[in-house]
C-alpha positions in Angstrom: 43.7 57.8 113.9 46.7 60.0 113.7 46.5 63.3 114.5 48.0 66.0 111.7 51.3 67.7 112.0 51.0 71.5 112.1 53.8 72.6 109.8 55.2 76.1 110.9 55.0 78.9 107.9 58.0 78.5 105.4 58.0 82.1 104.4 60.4 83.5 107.2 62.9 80.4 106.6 62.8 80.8 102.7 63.3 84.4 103.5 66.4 83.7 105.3 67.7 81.3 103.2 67.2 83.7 100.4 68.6 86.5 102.5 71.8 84.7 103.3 72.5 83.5 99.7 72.2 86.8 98.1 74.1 88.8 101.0 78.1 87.6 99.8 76.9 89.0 96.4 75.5 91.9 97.9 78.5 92.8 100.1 80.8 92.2 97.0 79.0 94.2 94.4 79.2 97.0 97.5 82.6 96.7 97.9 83.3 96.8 94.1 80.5 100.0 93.5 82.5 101.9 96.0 86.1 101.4 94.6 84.5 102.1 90.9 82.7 104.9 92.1 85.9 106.1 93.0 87.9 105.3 89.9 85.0 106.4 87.5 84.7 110.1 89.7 88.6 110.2 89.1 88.3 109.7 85.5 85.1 111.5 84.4 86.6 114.8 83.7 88.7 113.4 81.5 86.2 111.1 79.9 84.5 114.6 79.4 87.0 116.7 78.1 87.6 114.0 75.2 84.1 114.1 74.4 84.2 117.7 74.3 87.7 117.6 71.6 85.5 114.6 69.6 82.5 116.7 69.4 83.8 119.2 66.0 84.8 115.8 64.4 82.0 113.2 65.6 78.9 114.3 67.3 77.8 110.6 67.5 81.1 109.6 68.8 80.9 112.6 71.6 77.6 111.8 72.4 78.6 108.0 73.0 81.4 109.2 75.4 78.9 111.6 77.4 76.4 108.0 77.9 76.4 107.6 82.1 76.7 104.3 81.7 79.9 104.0 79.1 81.4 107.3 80.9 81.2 104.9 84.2 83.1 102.5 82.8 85.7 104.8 80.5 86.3 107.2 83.5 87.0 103.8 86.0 89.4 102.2 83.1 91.1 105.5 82.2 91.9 106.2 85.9 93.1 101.8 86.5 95.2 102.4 83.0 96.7 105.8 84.5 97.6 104.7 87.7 99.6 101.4 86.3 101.2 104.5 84.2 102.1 106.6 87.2 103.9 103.1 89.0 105.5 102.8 86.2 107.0 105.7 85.8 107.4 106.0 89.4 109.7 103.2 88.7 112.3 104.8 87.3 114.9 107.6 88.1 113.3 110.1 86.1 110.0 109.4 87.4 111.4 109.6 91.1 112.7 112.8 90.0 109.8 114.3 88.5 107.4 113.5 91.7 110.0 114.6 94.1 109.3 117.9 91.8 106.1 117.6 92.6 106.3 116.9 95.7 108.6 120.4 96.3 106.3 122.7 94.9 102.9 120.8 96.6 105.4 121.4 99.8 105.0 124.9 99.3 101.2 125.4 99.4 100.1 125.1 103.2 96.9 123.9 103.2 97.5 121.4 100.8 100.6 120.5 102.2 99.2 119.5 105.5 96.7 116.9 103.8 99.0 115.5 100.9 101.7 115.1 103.7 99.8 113.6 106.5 98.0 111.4 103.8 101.6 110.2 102.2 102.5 109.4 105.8 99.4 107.3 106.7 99.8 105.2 103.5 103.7 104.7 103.8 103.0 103.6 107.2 100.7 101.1 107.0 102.7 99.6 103.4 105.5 98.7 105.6 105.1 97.2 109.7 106.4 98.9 112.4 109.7 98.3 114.3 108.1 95.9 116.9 105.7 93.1 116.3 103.0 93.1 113.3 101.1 95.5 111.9 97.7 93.7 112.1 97.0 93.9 116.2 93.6 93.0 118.2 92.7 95.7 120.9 89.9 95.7 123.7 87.4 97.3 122.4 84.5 99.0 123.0 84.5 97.2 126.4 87.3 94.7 127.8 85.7 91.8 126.9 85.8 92.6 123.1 88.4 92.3 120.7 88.9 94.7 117.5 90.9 94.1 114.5 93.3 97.2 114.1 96.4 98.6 112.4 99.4 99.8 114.4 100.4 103.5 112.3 102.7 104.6 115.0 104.4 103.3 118.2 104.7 106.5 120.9 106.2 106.8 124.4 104.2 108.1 127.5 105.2 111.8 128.0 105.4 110.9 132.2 106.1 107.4 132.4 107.9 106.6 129.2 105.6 103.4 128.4 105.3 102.6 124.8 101.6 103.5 123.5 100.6 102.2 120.0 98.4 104.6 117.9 95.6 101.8 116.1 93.7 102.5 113.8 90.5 100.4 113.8 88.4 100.4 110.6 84.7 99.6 110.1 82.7 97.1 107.9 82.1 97.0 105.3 83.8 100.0 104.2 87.4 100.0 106.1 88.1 103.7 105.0 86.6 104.9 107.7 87.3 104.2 111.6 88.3 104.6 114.8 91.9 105.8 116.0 92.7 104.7 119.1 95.8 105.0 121.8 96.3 102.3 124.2 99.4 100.6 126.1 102.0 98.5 124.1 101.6 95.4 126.1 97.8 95.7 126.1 97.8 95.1 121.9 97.7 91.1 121.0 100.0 90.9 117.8 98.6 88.5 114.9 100.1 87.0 112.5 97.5 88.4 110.1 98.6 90.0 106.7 97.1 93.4 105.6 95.3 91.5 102.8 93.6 89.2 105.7 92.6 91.8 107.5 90.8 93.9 105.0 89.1 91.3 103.7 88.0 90.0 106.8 87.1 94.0 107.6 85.0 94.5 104.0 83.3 90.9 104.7 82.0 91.3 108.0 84.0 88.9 109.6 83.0 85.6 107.2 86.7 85.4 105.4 89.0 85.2 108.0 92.1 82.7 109.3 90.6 79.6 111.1 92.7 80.5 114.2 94.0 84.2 115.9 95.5 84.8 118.9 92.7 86.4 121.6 94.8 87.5 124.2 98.4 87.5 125.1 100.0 85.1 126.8 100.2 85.5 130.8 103.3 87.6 131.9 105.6 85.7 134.6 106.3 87.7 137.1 110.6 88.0 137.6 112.0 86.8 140.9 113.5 89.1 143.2 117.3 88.9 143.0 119.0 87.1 146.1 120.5 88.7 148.6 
């Protein structure tokens, strides 16, 4: 007589499976509510102010406008269809001209100037790589035996020594606007051959879309022979 099989409770496996099957959709829909929620918060006022012009000439029109849901998706369409405006006309000389106006007179206010001109900086360094090796870099970190996926922003020399320090930036998943800024020797930072666009979405996914290969550590340094005498 054979002797029944105990089968082990499918509700913890079914849970994982359907855990793991709805997280890419999950992260994704996190990633996009974040970069709408910024978009629509950008627009809203404006999405507002129409409805308020509309109002005398269509109440149901106004009232339409004012909906959360269709202001969400106005305000986050206004602000894409702006911005492709603004590149635009960044685009040409009289654009140029008419930011670097901008730019003066926002020069002028202190407060503000310190935040729009540290921001401007951050962003045009990490469009373009630095003067030596690639802009995305793996660091040691938190502990030796760990690797982190960072940005070089700046390249600095050691006030007593003169070694070459790189400033990374390390940012966090899922949400790589905020991070860690770290300093740490030149020759301690492993280049990659990573792009930007890897990076962040290897940041915003948690690790699951990334390369097949990176470099872990750099190579061992030969030591140079003492000249003959």
């Amino acid at each position: 007589m054979t002797t029944p099989t105990h089968r082990k409770p499918h509700l913890f496996r079914y849970l994982l499976i359907g855990f793991f099957t709805v997280a890419p959709l999950w992260v994704t829909w996190l990633v996009f509510d974040f970069l709408f929620g910024l978009l629509a918060g950008a627009g809203a006022p404006f999405i507002r102010a129409l409805a308020r012009l509309l109002r005398p000439l269509s109440d149901t029109l106004a009232a339409w406008l004012l909906n959360a849901d269709v202001q969400y998706a106005l305000a986050a369409l206004f602000t894409l269809v702006l911005l492709y405006l603004i590149g635009l006309l960044a685009s040409f000389v009289i654009g140029k001209k008419l930011i670097a106006t901008v730019e003066y007179w926002v020069g002028r206010l202190p407060l503000v100037q310190t935040i729009y001109g540290a921001t401007k900086r951050f962003l045009q360094t990490v469009s373009k790589p630095p003067v030596q090796g690639q802009r995305v870099v793996l660091i040691s970190f938190p502990s030796p035996d760990m690797k982190a996926v960072g940005l070089i922003t700046k390249i600095m020399k050691d006030a007593d020594s003169g070694q070459e320090l790189a400033v990374v930036y390390v940012p966090t998943s899922p949400n790589p606007t905020s991070g860690y800024i770290e300093i740490l020797p030149l020759a301690d930072v492993v280049m990659t051959d990573w792009t930007m666009e890897e990076a962040m979405s290897f940041v915003m996914t948690g690790g699951t879309n990334a390369p097949d290969s990176v470099r872990f550590n750099n190579p061992p340094r030969v030591p140079r022979e003492a000249p003959s005498q």
